[in-house]
C-alpha positions in Angstrom: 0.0 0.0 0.0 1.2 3.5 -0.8 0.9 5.6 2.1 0.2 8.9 -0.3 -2.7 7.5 -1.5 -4.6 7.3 1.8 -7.0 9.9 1.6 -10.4 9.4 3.7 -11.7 12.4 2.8 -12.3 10.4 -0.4 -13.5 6.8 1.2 -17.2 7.4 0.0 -15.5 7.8 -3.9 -13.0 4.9 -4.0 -16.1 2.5 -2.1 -18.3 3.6 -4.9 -15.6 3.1 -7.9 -15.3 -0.5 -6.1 -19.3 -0.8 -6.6 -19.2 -0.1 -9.7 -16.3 -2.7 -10.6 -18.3 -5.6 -8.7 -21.8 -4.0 -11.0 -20.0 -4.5 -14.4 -18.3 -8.0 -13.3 -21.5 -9.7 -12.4 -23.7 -7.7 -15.0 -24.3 -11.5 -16.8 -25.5 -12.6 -13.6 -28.7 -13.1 -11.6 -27.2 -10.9 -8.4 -29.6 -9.8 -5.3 -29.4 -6.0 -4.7 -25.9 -5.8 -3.1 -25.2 -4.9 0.5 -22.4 -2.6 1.2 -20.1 -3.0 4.8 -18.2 -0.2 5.0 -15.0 0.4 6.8 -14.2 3.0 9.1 -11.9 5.3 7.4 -8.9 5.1 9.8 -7.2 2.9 12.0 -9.3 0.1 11.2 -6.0 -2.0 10.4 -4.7 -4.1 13.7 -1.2 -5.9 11.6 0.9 -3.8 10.1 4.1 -4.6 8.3 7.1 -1.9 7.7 10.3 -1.9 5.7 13.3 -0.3 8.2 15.2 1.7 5.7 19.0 3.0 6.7 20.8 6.1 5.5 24.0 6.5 7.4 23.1 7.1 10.8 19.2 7.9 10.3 16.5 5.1 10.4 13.0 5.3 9.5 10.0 2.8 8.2 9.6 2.8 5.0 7.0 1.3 2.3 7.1 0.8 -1.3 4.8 1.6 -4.8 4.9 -1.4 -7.3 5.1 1.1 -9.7 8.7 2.2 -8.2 9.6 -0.4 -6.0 13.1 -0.2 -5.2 12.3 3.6 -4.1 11.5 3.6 -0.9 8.6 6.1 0.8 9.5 7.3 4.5 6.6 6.5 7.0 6.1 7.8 10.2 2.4 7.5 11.4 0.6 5.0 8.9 -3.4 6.2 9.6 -5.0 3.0 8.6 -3.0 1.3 11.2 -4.4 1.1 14.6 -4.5 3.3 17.2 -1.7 1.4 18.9 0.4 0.9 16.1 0.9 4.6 15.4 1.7 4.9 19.2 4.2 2.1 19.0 6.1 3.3 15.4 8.3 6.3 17.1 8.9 4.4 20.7 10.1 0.9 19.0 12.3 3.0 16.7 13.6 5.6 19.6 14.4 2.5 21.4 16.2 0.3 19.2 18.4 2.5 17.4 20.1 3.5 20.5 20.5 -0.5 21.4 23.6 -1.6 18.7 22.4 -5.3 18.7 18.7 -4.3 18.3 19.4 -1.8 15.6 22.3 -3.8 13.3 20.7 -5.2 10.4 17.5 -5.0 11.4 15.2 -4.5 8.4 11.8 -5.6 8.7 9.2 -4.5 11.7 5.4 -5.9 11.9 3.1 -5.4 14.4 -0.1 -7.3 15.4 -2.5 -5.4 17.9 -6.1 -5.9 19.2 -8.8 -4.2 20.6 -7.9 -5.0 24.2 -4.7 -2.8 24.1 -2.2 -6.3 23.1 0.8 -6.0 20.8 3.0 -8.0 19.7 6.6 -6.8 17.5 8.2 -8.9 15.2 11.9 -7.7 14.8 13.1 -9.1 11.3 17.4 -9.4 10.4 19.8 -9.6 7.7 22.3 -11.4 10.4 21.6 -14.2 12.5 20.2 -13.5 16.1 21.5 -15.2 19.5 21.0 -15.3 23.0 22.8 -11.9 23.1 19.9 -10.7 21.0 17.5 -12.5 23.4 19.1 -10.1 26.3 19.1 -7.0 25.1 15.5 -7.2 23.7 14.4 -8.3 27.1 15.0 -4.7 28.0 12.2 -3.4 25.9 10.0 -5.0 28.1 10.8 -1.8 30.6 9.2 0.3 28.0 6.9 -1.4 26.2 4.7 -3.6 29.2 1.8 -4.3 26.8 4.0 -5.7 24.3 5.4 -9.8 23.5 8.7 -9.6 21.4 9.6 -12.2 18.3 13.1 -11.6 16.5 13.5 -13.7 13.2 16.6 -14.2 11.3 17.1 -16.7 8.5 15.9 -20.1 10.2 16.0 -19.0 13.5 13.3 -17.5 15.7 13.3 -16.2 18.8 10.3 -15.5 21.0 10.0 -13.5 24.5 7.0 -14.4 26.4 4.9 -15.2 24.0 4.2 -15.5 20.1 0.5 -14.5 20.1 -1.8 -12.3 21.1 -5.6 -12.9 22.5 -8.5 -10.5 20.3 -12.0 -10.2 21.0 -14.4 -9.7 18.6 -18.1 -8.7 19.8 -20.8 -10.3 17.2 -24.6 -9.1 18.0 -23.5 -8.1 21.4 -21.6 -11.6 22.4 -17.9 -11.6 22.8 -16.1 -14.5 21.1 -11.9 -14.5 22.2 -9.5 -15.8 19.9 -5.9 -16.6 19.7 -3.5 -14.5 16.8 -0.7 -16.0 16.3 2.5 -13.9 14.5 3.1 -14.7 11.1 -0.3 -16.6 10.4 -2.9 -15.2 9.0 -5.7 -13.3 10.6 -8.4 -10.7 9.2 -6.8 -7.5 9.9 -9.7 -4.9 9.8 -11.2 -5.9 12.6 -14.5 -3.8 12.4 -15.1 -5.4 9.2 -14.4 -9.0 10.2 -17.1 -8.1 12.9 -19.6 -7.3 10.6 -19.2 -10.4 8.1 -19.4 -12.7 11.6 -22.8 -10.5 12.1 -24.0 -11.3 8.3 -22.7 -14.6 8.1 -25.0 -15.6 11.4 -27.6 -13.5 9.6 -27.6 -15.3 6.0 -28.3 -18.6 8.0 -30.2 -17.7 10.0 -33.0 -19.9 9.3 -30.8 -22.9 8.5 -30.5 -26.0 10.6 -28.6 -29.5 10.6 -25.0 -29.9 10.1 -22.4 -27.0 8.8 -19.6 -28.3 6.7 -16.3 -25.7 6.5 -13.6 -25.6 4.5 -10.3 -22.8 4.9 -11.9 -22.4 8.5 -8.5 -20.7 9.5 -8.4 -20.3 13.2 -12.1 -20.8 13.5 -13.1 -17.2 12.6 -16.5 -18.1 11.1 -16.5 -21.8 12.8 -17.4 -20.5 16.2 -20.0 -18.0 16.1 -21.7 -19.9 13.6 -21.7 -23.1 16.0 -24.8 -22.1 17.5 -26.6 -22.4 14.0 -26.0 -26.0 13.7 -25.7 -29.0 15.8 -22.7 -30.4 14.6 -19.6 -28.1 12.9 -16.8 -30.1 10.9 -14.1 -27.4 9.5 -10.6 -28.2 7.9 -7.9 -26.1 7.4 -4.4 -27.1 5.5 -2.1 -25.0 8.0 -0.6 -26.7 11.2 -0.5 -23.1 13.1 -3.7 -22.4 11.8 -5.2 -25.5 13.0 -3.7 -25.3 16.2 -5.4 -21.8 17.1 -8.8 -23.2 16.0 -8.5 -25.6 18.2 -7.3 -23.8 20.9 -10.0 -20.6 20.1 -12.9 -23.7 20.2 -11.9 -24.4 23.8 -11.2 -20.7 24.9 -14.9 -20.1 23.8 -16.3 -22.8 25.4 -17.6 -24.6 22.5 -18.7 -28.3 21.8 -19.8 -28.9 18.6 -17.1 -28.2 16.3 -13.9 -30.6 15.0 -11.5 -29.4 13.1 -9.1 -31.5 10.7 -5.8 -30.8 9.3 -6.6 -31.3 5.8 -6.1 -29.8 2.2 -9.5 -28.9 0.5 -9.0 -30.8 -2.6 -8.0 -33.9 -0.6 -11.4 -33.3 1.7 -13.2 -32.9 -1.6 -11.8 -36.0 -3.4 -12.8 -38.2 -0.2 -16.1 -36.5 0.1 -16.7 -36.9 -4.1 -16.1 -40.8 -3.7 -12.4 -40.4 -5.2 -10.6 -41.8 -2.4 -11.3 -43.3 1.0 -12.0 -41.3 3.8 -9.2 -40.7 5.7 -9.2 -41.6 9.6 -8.9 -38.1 10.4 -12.3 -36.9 8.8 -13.6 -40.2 9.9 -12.9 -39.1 13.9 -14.0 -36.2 12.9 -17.6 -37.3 12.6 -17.8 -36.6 9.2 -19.1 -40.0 8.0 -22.5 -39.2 10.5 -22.4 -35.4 9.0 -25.3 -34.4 7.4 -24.6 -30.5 5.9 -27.1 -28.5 4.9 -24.9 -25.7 5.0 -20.9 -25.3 3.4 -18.8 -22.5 3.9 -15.9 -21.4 2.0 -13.3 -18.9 2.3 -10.7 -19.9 -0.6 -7.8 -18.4 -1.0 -7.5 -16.1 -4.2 -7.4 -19.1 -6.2 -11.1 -19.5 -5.2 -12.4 -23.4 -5.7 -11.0 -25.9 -7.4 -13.2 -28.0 -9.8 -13.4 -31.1 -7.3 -14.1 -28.4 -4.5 -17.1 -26.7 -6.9 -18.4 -30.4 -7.3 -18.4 -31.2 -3.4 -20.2 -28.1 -2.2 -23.0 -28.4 -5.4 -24.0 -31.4 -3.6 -25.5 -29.2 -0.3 -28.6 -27.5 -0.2 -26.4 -23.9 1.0 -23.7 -22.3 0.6 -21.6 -19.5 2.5 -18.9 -18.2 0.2 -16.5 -15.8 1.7 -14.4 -14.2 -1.4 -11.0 -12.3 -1.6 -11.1 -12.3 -5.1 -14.3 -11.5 -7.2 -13.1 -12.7 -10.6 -12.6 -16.3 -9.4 -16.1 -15.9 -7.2 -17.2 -14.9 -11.0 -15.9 -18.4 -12.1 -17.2 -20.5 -9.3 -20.6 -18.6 -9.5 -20.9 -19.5 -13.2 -20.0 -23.2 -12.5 -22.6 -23.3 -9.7 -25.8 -21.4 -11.6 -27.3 -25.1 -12.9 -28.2 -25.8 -9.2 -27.7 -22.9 -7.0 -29.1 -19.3 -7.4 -27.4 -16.1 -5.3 -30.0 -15.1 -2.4 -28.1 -12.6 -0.4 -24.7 -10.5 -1.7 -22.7 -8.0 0.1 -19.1 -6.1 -0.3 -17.0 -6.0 2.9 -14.5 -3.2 2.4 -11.9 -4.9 4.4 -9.0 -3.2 2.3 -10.1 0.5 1.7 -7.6 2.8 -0.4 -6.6 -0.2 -2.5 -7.9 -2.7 -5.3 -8.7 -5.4 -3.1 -12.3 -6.3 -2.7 -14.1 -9.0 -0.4 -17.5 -10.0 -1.5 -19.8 -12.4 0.3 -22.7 -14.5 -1.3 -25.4 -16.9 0.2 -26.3 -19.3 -2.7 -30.1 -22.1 -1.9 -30.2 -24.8 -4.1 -32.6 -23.9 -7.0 -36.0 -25.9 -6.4 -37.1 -28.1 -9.9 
């Protein structure tokens, strides 16, 4: 993200101009009237991730244009970031570069924060990092008591306290807590991962029976939507991933959901009568699941053609998008048996091209 081309004086505009791209995309298509999620128009961004750029003896964080990448653009308060963040930026940087160890080398810096008032730094190296590392970042504790420290060098990691942090999101006025765990992935506008938890529990809301998830992450969607549906089975193909689902599932006190370690093409071939089912999905109580609902959340990619095939089999679908020309795709695929009954825009990414769309699709009655 260029930092020069934060402007919210003009969030309305570049919201609309997004509109209108989603409008001409699905113009062939039988689309609802679409809802709109909007953002707040700063610090609605709790990661944040910073080049450290040196010039002699002064160091600042930088970020870069693709249009001019190798020149770098000076940063000092970044408004989408959080609250916190921008608070952080000056201290970390007052504090390391008067700390030789801390400052040598060092040329990445991401944060993670959370509406409670956690953070956690992430101090990234050209050089490798040692105990004698470890010591003198223990001092930053003195100045920084809300924060958890991670330095990373080329195979190494070090961690002080801890490598996560504990958010928590309120969805129709309940709190759900969840663990975020450094270099995974999480949903960084928080406000707007609030509101697609508040539609997604909306869309199915008169559903029932079994929900079948696949990318569940660390069981963003999984939980809140437990109370829809008397059994939850969710897979996810990332190990750290998987282990904060599992973790978040206790932490909120929930029974009904299992969560499997699994790729979605190899749940789909299973699931499509293309291989056996595994032992995993078996414990999982997938062979007694009986889904009338599936929710997706793909990855840019969006579904493959085995994935497209499993989920045409249930009577609903929940399709969480980061990328609407491959939604286009799967849509198209799926308009033989499903039809589109609810359709909304999250602006999770505001002042860039990145839109998140999310559909509700019934199975079309013959």
């Amino acid at each position: 993200m260029n930092p020069n081309f934060i402007q919210p004086e003009h969030y309305n505009t570049q919201l609309v101009e997004k509109i209108t791209i989603l409008d001409t995309l699905f113009q062939k298509l039988n689309m609802p009237e679409i809802e709109v999620f909007e953002s707040e128009v700063s610090h609605y961004r709790m990661r944040a991730e910073f080049r450290v750029w040196h010039e002699d003896d002064l160091m600042y964080y930088a970020m870069f244009d693709s249009k001019a990448p190798r020149t770098p653009i000076r940063v000092d308060q970044f408004p989408v970031a959080s609250k916190l963040i921008n608070q952080l930026m000056p201290q970390l940087l007052d504090a390391v570069k008067n700390i030789p160890i801390l400052r040598h080398k060092l040329f990445q810096v991401d944060f993670l924060t959370t509406q409670t008032g956690e953070a956690l730094i992430s101090l990234l190296y050209h050089k490798p990092i040692d105990e004698e590392w470890r010591e003198a970042a223990t001092s930053l504790y003195e100045l920084f008591p809300v924060c958890h420290f991670v330095g990373r060098s080329r195979k190494k990691k070090i961690v002080l306290t801890r490598d996560f942090v504990l958010e928590t999101l309120t969805v129709h006025g309940k709190k759900y807590h969840y663990q975020q765990v450094e270099n995974s992935f999480t949903q960084p506008n928080v406000g707007i991962s609030e509101k697609m938890l508040e539609w997604s529990l909306d869309v199915t809301k008169n559903t029932s029976g079994d929900l079948l998830e696949m990318y569940c992450g660390n069981g963003n969607f999984s939980i809140p939507l437990a109370r829809r549906f008397n059994q939850v089975v969710a897979t996810e193909i990332s190990k750290v991933s998987v282990n904060s689902a599992q973790l978040n599932i206790a932490l909120n006190g929930v029974k009904n959901v299992s969560v499997v370690k699994m790729a979605s093409e190899d749940v789909a071939a299973a699931l499509n009568g293309e291989s056996e089912l595994p032992k995993k999905l078996s414990d999982s109580g997938m062979e007694a699941l009986s889904p009338n609902v599936v929710l997706v959340d793909p990855p840019r990619a969006g579904l493959d053609d085995e994935t497209v095939e499993l989920v045409r089999k249930v009577d609903n679908i929940l399709y969480i998008s980061c990328n609407p020309e491959t939604l286009k795709n799967n849509l198209i695929s799926l308009s033989n048996t499903h039809k589109v009954d609810r359709y909304a825009i999250f602006d999770q990414f505001p002042y860039t091209h990145h839109i998140e769309c999310g559909v509700y699709l019934s199975r079309i009655e013959s």
